[in-house]
Steps between C-alpha positions, in 0.01 A plus 500: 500500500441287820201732584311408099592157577367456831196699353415296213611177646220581800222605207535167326503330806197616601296526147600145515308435802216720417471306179516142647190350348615629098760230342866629452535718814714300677748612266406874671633348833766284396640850311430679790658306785830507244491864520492480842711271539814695383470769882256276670634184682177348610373548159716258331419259768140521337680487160581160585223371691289569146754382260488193707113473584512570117691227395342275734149558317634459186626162561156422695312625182730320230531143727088556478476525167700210393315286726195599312611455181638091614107455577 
């Protein structure tokens, strides 16, 4: 089982990469580094560092979008 994981997690990882530019395949990535994440430490370090860059954008995006609906 830890061999399918690790196998699929790395696929969706990189199709997720490889498919940067097409909207939605961050969600490749983000399911990819939780694969990962279950037999690779350093993986859910980058599990985190997206969640967080993630959030981070959302709240950049959302503050942005108030602001221009105030004007």
């Amino acid at each position: 089982m830890r061999i399918v994981r690790l196998t699929v997690g790395a696929l969706l990882f990189v199709s997720g990469i490889v498919l940067t530019l097409l909207p939605g395949s961050i969600l490749l990535v983000i399911g990819g580094l939780m694969l990962l994440s279950y037999d690779w430490p350093r993986a859910r370090g980058w599990l985190k560092f997206s969640q967080k860059s993630m959030a981070h954008g959302a709240r950049k995006i959302d503050r942005f979008l108030l602001m221009r609906k105030l004007r």
